[in-house]
TORPA-4810 file (N, C-alpha, C, O; in nm, 3 decimals):
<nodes>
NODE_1_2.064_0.427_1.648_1.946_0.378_1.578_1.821_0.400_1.663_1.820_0.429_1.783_X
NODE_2_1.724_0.384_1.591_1.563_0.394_1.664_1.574_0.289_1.725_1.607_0.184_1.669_X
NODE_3_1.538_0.303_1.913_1.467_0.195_1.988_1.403_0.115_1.929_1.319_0.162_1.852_X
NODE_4_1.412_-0.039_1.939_1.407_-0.180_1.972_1.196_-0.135_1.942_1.132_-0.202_1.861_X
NODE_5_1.147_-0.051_2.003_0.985_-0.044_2.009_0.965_-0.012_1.894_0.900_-0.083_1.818_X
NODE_6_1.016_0.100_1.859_1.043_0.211_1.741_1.002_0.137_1.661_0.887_0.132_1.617_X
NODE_7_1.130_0.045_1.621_1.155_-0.034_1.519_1.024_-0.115_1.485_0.956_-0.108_1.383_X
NODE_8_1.006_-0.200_1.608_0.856_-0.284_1.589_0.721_-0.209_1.535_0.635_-0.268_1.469_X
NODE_9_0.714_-0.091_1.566_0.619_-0.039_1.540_0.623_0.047_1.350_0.546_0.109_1.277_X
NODE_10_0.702_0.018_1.349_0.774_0.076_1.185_0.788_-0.067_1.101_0.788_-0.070_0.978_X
NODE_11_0.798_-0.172_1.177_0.783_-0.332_1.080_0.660_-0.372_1.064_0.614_-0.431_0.965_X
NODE_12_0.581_-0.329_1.201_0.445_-0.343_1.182_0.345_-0.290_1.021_0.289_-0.359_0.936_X
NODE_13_0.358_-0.167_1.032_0.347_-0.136_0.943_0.372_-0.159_0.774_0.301_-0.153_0.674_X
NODE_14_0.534_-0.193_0.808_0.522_-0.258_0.668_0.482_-0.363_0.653_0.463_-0.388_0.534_X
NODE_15_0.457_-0.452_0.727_0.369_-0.597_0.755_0.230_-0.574_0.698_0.178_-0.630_0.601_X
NODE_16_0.178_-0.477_0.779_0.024_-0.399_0.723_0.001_-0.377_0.585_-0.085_-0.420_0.508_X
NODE_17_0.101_-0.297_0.570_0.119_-0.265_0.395_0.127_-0.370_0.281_0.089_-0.360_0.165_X
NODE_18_0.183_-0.470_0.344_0.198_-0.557_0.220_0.054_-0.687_0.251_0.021_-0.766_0.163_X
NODE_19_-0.015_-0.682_0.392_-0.101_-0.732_0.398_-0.224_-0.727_0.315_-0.284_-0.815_0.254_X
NODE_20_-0.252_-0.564_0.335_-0.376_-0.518_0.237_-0.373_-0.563_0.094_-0.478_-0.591_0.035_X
NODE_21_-0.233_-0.571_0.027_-0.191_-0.582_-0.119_-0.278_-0.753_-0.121_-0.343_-0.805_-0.212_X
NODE_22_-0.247_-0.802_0.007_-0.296_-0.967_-0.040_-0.388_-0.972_-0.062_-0.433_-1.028_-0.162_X
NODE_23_-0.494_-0.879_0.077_-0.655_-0.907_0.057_-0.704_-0.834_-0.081_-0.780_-0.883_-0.165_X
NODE_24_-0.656_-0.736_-0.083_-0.640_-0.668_-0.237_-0.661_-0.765_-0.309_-0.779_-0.769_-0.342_X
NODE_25_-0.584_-0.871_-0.362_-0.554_-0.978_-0.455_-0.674_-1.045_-0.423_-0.760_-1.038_-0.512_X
NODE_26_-0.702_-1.101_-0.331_-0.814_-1.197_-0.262_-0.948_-1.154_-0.327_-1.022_-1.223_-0.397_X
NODE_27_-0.965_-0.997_-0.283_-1.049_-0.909_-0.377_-1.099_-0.936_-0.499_-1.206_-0.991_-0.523_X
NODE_28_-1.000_-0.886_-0.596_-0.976_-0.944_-0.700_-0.991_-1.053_-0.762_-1.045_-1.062_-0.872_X
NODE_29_-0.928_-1.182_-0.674_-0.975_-1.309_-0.760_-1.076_-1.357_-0.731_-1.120_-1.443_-0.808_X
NODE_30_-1.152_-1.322_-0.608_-1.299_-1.336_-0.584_-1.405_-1.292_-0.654_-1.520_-1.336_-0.643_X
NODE_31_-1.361_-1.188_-0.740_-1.424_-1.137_-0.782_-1.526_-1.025_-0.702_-1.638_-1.000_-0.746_X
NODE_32_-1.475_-0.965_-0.588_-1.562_-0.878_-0.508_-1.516_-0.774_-0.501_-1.478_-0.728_-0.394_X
NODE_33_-1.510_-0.714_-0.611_-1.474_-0.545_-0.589_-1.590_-0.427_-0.556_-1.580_-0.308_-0.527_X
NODE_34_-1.695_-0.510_-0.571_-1.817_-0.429_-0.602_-1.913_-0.512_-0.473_-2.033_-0.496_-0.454_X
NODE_35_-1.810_-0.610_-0.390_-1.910_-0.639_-0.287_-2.009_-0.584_-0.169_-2.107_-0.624_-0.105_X
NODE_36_-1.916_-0.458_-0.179_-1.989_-0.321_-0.139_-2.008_-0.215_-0.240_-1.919_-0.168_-0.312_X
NODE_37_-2.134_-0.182_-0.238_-2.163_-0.142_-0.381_-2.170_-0.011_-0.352_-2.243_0.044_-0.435_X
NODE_38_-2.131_0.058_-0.279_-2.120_0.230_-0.204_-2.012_0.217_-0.166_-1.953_0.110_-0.151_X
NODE_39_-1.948_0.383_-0.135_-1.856_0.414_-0.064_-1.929_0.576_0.038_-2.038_0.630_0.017_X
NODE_40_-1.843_0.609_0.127_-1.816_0.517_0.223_-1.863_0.387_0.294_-1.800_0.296_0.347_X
NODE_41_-2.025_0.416_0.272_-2.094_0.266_0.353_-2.087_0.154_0.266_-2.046_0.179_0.154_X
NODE_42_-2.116_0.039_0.289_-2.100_-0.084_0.225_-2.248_-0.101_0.112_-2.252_-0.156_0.003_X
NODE_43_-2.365_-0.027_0.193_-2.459_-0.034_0.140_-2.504_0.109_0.189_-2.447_0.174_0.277_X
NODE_44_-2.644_0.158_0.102_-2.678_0.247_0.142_-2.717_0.345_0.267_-2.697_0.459_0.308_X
NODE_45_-2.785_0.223_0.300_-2.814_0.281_0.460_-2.754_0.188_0.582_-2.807_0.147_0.686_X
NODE_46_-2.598_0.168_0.518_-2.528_0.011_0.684_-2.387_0.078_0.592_-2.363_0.113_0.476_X
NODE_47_-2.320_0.070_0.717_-2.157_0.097_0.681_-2.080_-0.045_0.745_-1.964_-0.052_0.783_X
NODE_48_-2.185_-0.156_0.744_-2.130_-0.297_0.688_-2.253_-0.382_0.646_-2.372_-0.350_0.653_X
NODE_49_-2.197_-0.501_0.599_-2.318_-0.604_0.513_-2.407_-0.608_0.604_-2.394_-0.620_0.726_X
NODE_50_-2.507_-0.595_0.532_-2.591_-0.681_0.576_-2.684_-0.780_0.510_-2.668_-0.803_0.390_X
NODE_51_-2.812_-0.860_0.599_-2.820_-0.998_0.506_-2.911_-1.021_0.370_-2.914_-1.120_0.296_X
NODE_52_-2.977_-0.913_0.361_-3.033_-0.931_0.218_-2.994_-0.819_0.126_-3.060_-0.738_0.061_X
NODE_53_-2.863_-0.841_0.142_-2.760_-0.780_0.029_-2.785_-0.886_-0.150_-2.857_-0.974_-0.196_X
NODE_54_-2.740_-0.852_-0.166_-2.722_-0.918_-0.335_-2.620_-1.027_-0.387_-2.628_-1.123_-0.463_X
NODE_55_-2.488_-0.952_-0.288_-2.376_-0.971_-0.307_-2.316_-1.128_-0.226_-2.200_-1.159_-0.256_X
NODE_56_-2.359_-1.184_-0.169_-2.373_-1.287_-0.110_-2.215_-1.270_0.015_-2.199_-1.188_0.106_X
NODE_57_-2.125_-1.382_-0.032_-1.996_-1.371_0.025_-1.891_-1.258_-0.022_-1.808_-1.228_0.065_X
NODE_58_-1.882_-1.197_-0.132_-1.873_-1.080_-0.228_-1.855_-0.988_-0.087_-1.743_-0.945_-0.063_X
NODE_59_-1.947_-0.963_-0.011_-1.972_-0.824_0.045_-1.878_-0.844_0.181_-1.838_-0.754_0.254_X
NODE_60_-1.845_-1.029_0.198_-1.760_-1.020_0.361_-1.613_-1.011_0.306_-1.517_-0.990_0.381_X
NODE_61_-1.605_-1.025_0.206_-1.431_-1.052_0.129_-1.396_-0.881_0.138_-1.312_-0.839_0.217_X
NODE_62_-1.454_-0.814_0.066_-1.456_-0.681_0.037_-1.474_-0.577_0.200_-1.409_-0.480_0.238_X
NODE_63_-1.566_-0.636_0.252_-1.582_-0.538_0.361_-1.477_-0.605_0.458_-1.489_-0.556_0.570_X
NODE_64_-1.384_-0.697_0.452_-1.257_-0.757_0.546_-1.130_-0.642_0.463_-1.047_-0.570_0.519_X
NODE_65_-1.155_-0.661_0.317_-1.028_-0.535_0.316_-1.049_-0.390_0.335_-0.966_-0.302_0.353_X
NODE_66_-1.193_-0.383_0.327_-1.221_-0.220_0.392_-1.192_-0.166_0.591_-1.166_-0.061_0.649_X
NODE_67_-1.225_-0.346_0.647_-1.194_-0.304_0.766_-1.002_-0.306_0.845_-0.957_-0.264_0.952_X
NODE_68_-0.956_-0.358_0.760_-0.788_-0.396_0.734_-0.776_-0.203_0.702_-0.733_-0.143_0.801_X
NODE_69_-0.793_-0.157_0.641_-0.757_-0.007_0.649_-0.783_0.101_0.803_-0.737_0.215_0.807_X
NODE_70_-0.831_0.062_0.873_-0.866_0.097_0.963_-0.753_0.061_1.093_-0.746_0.096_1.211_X
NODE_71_-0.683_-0.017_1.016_-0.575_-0.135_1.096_-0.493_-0.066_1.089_-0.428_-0.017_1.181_X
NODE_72_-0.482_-0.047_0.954_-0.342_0.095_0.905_-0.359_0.187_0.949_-0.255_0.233_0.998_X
NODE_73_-0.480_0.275_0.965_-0.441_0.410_1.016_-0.426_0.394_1.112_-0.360_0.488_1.157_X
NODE_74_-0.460_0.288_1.223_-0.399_0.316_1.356_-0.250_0.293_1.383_-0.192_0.357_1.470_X
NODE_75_-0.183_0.194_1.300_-0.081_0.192_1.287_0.014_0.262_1.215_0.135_0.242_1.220_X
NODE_76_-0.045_0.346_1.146_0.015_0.482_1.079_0.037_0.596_1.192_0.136_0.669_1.200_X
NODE_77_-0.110_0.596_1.302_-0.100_0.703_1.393_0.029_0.684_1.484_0.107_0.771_1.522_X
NODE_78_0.030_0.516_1.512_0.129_0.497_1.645_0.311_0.510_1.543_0.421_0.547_1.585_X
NODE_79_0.281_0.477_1.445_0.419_0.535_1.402_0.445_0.639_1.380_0.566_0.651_1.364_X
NODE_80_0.374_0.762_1.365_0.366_0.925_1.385_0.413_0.938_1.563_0.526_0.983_1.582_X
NODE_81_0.347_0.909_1.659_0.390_0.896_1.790_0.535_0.862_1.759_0.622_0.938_1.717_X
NODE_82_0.544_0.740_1.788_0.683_0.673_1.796_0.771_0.735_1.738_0.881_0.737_1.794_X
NODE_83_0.754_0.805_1.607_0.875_0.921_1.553_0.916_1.012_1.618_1.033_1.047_1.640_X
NODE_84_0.761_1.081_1.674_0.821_1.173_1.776_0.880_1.194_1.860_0.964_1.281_1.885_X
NODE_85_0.811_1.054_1.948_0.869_1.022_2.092_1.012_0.989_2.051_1.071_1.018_2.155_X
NODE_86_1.082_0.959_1.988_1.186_0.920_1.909_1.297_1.052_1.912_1.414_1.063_1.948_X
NODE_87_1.224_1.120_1.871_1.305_1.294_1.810_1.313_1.377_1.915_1.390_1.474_1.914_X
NODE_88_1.246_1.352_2.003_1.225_1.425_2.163_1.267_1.372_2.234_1.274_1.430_2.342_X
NODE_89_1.343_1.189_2.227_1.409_1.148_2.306_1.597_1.199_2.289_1.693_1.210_2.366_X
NODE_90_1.570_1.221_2.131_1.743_1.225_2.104_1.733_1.399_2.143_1.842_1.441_2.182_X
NODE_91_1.646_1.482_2.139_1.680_1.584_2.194_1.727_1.586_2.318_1.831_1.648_2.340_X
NODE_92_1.664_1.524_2.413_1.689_1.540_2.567_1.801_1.445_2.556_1.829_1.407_2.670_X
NODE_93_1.909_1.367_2.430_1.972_1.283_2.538_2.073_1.356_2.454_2.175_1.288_2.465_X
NODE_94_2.100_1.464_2.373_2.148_1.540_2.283_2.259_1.455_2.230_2.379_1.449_2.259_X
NODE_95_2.150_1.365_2.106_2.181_1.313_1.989_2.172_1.378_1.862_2.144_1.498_1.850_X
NODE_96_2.195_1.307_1.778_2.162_1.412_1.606_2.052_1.387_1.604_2.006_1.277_1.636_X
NODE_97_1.975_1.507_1.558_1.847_1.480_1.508_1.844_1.371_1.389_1.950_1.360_1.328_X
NODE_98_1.742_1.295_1.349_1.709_1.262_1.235_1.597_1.286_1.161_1.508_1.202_1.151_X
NODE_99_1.593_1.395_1.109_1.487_1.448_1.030_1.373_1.337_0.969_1.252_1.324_0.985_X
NODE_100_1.496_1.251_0.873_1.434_1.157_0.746_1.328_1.091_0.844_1.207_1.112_0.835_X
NODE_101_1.365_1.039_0.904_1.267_0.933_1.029_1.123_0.954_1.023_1.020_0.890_1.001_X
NODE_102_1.179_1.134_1.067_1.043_1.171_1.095_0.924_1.165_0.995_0.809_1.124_1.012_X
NODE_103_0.984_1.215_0.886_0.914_1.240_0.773_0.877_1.094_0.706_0.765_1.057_0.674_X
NODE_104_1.003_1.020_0.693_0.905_0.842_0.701_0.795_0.836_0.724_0.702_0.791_0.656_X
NODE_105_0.798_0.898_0.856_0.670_0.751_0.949_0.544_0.872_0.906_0.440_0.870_0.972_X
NODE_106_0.558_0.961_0.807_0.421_1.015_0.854_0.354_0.960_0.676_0.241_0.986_0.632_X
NODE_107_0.453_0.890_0.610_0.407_0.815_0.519_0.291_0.748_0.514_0.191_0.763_0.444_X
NODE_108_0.322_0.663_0.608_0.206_0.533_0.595_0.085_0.612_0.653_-0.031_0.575_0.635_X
NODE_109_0.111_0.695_0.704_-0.063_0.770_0.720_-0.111_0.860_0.623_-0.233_0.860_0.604_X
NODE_110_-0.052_0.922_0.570_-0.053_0.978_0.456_-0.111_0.910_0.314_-0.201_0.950_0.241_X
NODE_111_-0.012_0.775_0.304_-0.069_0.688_0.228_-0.164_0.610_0.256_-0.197_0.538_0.162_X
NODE_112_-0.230_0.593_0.368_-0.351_0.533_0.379_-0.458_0.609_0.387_-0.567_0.553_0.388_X
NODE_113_-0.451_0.774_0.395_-0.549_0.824_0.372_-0.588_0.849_0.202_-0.702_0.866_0.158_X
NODE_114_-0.455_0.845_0.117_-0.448_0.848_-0.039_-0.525_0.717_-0.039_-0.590_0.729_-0.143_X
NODE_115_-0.547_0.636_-0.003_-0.557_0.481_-0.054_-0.727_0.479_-0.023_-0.803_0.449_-0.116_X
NODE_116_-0.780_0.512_0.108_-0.904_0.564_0.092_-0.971_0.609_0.013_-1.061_0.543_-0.038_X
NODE_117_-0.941_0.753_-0.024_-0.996_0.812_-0.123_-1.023_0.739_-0.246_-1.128_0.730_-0.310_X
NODE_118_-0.876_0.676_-0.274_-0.867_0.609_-0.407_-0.946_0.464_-0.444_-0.983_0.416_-0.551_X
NODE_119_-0.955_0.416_-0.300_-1.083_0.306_-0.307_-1.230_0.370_-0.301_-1.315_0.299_-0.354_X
NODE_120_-1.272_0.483_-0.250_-1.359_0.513_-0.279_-1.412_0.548_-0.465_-1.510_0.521_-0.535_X
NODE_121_-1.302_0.609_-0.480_-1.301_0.623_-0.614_-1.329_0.544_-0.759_-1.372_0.577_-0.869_X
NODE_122_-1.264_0.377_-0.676_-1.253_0.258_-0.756_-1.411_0.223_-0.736_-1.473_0.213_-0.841_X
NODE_123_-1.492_0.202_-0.606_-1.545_0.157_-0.629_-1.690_0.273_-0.699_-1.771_0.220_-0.774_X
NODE_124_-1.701_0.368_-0.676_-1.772_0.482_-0.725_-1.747_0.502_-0.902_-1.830_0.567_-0.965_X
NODE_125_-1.670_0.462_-0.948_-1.654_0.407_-1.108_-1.660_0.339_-1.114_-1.606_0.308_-1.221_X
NODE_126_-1.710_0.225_-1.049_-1.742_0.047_-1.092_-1.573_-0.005_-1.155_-1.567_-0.040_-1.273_X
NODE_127_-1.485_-0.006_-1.098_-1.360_-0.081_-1.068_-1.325_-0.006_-1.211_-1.324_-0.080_-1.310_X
NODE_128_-1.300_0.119_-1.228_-1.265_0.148_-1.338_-1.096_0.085_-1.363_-1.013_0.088_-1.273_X
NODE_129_-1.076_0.044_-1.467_-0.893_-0.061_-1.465_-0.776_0.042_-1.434_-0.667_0.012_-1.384_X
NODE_130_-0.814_0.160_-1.469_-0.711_0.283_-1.459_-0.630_0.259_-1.353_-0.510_0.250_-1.324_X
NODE_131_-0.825_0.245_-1.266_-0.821_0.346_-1.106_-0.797_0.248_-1.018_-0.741_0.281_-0.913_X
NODE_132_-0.838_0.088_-1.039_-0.802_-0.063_-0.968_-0.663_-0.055_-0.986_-0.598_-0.081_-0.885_X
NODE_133_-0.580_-0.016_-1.120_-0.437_-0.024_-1.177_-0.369_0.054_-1.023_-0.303_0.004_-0.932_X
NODE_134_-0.419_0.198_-1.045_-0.301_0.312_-0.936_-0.350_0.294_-0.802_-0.304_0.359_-0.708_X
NODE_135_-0.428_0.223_-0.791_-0.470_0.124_-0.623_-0.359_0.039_-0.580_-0.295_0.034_-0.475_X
NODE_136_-0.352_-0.029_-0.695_-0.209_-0.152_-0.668_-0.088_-0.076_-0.653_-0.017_-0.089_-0.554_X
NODE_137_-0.052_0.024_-0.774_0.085_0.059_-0.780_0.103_0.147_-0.677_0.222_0.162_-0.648_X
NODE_138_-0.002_0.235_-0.589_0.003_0.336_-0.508_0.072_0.227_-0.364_0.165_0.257_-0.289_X
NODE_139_-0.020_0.087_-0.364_0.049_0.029_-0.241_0.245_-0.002_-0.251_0.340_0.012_-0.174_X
NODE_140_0.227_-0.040_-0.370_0.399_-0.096_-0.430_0.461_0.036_-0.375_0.561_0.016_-0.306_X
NODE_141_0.414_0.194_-0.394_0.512_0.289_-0.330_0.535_0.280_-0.170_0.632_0.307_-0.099_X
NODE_142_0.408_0.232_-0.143_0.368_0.230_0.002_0.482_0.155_0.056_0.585_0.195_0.109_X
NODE_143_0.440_0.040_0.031_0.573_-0.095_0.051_0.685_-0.050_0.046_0.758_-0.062_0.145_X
NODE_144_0.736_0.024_-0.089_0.882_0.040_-0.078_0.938_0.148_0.020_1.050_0.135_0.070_X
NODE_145_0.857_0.255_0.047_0.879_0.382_0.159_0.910_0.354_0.300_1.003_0.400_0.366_X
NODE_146_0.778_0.237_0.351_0.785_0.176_0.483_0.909_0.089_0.459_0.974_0.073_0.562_X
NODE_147_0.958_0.032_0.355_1.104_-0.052_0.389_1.149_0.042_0.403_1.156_0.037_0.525_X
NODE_148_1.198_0.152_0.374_1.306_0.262_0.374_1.254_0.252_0.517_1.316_0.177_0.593_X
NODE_149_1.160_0.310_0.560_1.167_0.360_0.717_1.205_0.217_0.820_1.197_0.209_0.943_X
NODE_150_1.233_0.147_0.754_1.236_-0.028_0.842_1.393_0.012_0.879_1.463_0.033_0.978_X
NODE_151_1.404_0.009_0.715_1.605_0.028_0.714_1.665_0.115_0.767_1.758_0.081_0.840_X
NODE_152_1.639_0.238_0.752_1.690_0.369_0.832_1.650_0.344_0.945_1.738_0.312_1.024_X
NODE_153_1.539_0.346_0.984_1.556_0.310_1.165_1.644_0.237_1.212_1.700_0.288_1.309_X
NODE_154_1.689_0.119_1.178_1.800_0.033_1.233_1.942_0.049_1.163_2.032_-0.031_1.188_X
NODE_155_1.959_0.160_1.071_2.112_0.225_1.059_2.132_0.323_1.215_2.048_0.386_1.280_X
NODE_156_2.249_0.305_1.232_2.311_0.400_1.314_2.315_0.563_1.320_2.351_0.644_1.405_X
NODE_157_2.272_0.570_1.212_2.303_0.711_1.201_2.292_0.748_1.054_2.317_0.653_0.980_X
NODE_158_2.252_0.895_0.974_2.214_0.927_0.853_2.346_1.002_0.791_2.337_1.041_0.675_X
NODE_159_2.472_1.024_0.863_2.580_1.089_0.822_2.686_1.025_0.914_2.681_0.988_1.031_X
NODE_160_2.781_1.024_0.824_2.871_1.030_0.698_2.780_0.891_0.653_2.728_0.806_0.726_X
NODE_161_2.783_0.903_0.490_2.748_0.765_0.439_2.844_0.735_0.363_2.917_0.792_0.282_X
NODE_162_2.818_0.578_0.429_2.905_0.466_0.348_2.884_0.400_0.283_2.785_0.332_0.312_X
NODE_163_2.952_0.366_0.154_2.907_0.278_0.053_2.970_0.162_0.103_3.089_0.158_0.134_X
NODE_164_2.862_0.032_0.115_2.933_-0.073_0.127_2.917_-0.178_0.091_2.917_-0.289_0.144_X
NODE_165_2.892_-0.107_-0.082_2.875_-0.215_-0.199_2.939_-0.115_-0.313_2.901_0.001_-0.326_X
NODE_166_3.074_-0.194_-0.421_3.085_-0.162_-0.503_2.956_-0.049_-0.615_2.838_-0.077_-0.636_X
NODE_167_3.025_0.060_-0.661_2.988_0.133_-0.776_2.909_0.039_-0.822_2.791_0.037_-0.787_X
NODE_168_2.965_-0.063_-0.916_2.884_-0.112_-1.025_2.790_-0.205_-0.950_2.694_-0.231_-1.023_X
NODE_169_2.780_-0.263_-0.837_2.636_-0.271_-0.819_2.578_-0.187_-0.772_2.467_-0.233_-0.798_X
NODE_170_2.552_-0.070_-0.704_2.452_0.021_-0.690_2.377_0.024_-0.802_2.254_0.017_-0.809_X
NODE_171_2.482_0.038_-0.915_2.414_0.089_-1.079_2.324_-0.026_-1.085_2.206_0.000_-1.109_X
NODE_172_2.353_-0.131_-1.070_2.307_-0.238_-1.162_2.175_-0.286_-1.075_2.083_-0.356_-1.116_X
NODE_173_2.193_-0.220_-0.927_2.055_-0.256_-0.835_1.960_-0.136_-0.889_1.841_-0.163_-0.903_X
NODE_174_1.990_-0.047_-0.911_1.930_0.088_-0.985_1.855_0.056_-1.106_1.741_0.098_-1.130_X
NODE_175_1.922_-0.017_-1.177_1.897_-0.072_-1.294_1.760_-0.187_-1.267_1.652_-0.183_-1.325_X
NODE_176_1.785_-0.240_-1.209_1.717_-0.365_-1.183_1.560_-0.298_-1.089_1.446_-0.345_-1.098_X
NODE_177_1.606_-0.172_-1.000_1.470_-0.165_-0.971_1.374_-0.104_-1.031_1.257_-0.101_-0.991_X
NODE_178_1.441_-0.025_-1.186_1.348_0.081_-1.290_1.324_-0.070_-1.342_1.209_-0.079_-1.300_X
NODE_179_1.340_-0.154_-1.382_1.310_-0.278_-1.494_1.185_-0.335_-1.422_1.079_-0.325_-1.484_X
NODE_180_1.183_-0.404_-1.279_1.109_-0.431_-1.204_0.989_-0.345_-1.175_0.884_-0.401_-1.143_X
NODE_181_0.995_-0.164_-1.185_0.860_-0.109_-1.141_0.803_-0.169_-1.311_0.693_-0.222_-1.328_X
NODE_182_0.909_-0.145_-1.425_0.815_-0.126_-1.542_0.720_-0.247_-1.552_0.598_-0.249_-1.571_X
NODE_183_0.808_-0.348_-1.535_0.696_-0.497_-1.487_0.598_-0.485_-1.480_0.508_-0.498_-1.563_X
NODE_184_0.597_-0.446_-1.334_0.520_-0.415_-1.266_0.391_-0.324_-1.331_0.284_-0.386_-1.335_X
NODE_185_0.389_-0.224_-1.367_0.320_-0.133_-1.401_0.272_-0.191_-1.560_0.150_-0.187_-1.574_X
NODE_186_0.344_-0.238_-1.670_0.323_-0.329_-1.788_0.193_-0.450_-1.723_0.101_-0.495_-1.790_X
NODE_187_0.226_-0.488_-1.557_0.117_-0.607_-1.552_-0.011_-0.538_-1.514_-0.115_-0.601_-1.537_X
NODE_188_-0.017_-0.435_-1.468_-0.115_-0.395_-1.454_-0.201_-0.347_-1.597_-0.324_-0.349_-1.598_X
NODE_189_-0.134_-0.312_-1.695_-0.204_-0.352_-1.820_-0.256_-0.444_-1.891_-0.343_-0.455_-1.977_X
NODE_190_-0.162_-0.525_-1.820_-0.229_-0.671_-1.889_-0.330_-0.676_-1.817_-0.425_-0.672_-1.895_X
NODE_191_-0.373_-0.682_-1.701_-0.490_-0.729_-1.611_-0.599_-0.608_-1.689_-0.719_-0.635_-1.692_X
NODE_192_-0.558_-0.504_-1.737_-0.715_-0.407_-1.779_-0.727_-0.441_-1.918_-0.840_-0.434_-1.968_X
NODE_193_-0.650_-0.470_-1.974_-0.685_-0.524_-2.114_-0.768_-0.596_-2.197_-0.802_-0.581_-2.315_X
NODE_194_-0.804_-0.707_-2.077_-0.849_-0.799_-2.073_-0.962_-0.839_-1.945_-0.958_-0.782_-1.836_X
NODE_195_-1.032_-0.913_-1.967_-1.077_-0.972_-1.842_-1.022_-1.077_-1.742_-1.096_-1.175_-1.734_X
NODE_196_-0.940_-1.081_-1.682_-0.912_-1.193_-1.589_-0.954_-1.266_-1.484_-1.069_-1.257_-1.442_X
NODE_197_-0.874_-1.335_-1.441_-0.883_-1.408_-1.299_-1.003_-1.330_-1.196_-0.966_-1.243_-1.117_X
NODE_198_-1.156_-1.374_-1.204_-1.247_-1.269_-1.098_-1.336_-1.153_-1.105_-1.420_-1.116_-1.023_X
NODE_199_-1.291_-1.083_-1.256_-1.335_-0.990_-1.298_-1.397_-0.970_-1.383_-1.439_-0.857_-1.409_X
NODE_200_-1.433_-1.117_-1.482_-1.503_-1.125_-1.606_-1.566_-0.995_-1.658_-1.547_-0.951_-1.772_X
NODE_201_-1.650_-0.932_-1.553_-1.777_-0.865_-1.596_-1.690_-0.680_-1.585_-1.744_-0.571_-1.605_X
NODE_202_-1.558_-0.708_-1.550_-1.563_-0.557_-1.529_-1.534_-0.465_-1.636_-1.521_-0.508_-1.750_X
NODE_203_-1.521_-0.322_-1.607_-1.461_-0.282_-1.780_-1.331_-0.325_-1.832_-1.265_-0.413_-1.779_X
NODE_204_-1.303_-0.272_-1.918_-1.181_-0.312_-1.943_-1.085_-0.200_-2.070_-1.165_-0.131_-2.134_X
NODE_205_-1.004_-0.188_-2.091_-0.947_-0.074_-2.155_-0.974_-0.089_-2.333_-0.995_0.005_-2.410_X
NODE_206_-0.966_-0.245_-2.368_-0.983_-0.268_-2.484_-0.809_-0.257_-2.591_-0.768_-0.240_-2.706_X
NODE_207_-0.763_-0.281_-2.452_-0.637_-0.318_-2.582_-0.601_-0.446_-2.631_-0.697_-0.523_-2.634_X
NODE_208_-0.492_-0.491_-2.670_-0.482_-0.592_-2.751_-0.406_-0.695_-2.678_-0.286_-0.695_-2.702_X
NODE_209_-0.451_-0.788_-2.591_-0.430_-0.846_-2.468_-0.301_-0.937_-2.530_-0.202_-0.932_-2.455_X
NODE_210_-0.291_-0.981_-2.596_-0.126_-1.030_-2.663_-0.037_-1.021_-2.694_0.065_-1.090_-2.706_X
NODE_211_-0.088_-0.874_-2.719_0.042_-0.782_-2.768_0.072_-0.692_-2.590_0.190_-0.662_-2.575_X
NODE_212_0.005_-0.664_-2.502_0.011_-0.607_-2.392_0.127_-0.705_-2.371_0.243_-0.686_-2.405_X
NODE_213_0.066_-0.836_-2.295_0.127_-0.956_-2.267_0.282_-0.922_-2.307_0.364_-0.851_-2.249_X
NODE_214_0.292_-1.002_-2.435_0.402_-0.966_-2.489_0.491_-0.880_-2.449_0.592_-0.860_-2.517_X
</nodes>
């Protein structure tokens, strides 16, 4: 398995990942998506608040989850390291390579540079629901990738695999995690449908918020 550091530095991350999702939320029910009313800078001419902004507390909620990304890519970078140093250690101690590892950890940097863009994007359409929607679900991939790299780091090894759970639950965990994204992805309709929790004023798709629900 990946070193004891390895590992920490690969939990970190998914720690990170599911952090942003909160301030995300925080975002959201604050109603400060637009507390920085530019991208990249917060305001036109400051790439953070400043005091005769518009936006009052709006602009410190919002510019705390813009500076939380910055958290990630460094911790995206040191898990790119740590893979390596990782793959260059089992060379010299002539172990099996593990490819998957590698290609893991270059996830969460990858996905935090997608997640950039895509907040720039959100807020450059005034929180369009689409583009707030594949913000959320883009982290949910995030989350589930960095668990994979949590779990595989602390397996022993990527060959021979063992099943060591009955057939019929694999199926039925299979089952259960297509039911759970659709949830998932169904709630994010409900939230554009409508106006909710923070967002009164934003657009909204105009569907039929009961029947979404439903």
């Amino acid at each position: 398995r990946a070193p004891r550091v390895v590992r920490g530095i690969y939990v970190a991350n998914l720690v990170a990942q599911g952090a942003i999702v909160v301030t995300g939320g925080v975002v959201r029910l604050t109603g400060s998506g637009l507390g920085c009313p530019t991208w990249p800078r917060c305001t036109e001419g400051s790439f953070v608040p400043t005091p005769e902004q518009a936006e009052g507390f709006h602009k410190l909620i919002e510019f705390g989850n813009r500076t939380l990304t910055f958290v990630l890519a460094l911790l995206a970078v040191a898990a790119i390291v740590a893979a390596l140093w990782d793959s260059a250690r089992r060379r010299r101690e002539d172990l099996p390579a593990r490819p998957v590892l590698t290609r893991l950890a270059l996830v969460p940097f990858l996905g935090t540079v997608a997640q950039a863009v895509l907040g720039g994007i959100t807020v450059l359409t005034g929180l369009n629901p689409l583009v707030v929607g594949s913000h959320f679900l883009l982290s949910m991939v995030l989350v589930l990738l960095c668990t994979m790299l949590v779990h595989r780091a602390a397996e022993p090894a990527d060959q021979p695999v063992v099943d060591v759970v009955r057939r019929e639950i694999r199926i039925g965990v299979h089952v259960l995690t297509f039911v759970m994204a659709l949830v998932v992805t169904l709630g994010v309709l409900v939230t554009a449908s409508w106006p909710h929790a923070g967002d009164a004023e934003t657009p909204r798709l105009g569907l039929d918020p009961q029947l979404v629900s439903w």
